[in-house]
C-alpha positions as a Python dict, from the first residue, in 0.01 Angstrom:
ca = {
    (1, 'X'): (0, 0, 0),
    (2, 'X'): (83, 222, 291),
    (3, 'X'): (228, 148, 619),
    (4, 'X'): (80, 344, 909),
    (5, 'X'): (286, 382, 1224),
    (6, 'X'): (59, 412, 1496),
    (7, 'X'): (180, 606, 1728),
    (8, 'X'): (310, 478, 2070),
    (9, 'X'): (108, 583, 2400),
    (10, 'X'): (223, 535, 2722),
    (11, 'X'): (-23, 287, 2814),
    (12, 'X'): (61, 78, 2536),
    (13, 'X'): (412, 72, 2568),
    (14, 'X'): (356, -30, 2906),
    (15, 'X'): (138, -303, 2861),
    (16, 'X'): (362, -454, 2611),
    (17, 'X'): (648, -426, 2883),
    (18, 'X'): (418, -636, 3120),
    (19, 'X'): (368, -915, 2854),
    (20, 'X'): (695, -950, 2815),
    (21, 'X'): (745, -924, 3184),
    (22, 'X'): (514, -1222, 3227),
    (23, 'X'): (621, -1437, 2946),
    (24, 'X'): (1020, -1393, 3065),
    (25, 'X'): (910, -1493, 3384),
    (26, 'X'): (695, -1771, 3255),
    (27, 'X'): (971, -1903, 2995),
    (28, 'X'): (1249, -1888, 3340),
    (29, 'X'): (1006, -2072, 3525),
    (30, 'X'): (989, -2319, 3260),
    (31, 'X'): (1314, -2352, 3268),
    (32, 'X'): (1370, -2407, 3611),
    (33, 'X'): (1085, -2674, 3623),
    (34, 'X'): (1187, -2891, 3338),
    (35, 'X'): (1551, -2870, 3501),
    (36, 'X'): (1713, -2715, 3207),
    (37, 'X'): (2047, -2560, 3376),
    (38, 'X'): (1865, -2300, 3577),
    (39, 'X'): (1779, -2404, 3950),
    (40, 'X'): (1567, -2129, 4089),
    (41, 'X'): (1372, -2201, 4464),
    (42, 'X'): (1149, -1900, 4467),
    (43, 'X'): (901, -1677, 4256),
    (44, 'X'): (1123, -1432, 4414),
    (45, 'X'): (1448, -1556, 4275),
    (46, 'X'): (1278, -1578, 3889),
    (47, 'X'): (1189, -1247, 3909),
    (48, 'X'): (1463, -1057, 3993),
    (49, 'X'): (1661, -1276, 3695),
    (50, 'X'): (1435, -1169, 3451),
    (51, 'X'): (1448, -799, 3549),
    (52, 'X'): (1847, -820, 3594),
    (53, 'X'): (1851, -1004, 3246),
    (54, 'X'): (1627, -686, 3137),
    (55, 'X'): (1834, -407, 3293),
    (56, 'X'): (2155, -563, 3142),
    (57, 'X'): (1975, -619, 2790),
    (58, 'X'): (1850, -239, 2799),
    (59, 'X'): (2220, -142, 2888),
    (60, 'X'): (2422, -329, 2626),
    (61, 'X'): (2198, -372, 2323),
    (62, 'X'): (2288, -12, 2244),
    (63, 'X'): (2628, -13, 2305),
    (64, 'X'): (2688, -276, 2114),
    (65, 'X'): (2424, -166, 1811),
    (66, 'X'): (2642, 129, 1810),
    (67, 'X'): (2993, -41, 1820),
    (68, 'X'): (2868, -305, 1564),
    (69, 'X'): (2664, -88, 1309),
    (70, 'X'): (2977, 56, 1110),
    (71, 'X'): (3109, -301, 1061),
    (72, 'X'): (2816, -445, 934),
    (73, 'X'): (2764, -150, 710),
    (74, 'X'): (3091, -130, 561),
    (75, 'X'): (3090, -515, 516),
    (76, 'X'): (2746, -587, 374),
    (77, 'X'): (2736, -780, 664),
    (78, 'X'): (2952, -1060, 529),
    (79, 'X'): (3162, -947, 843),
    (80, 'X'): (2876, -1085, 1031),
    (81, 'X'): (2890, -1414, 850),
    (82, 'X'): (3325, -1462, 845),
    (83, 'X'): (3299, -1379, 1212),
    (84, 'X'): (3008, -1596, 1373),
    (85, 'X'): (3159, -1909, 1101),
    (86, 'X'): (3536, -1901, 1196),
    (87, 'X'): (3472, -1942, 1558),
}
């Protein structure tokens, strides 16, 4: 059985980025509401955390992919395991 990779359009990729746009900003208003450690007073407020928490995610997830990569190759990722177990 063959896997097709569709390819990627513009429109789609950006209509996935709005779904997850809404559903961030529906799970932080969750949040806020059910009083979980997040007090937010404004629409306003949740949306710039969820595009902050986006900018920062889009910044670091590839630094550290590319700091972390080697390690977990050269380990088997048992690295992985000894580090997230002894702390």
């Amino acid at each position: 059985m063959e896997i097709f990779k569709e390819k990627q359009t513009p429109r789609r990729s950006f209509r996935r980025s709005l779904i997850v746009l809404i559903g961030n900003i529906i799970g932080i208003y969750l949040i806020g509401f059910l009083g979980l450690g997040i007090k937010l007073s404004s629409f306003d407020d949740i949306l710039l955390l969820v595009l902050f928490i986006g900018l920062v995610n889009s910044i670091l997830w590839p630094i550290l992919t590319r700091i972390a990569m080697p390690f977990l190759v050269l380990t088997f990722g048992f690295g992985a395991l000894i580090l997230r177990n002894s702390s």
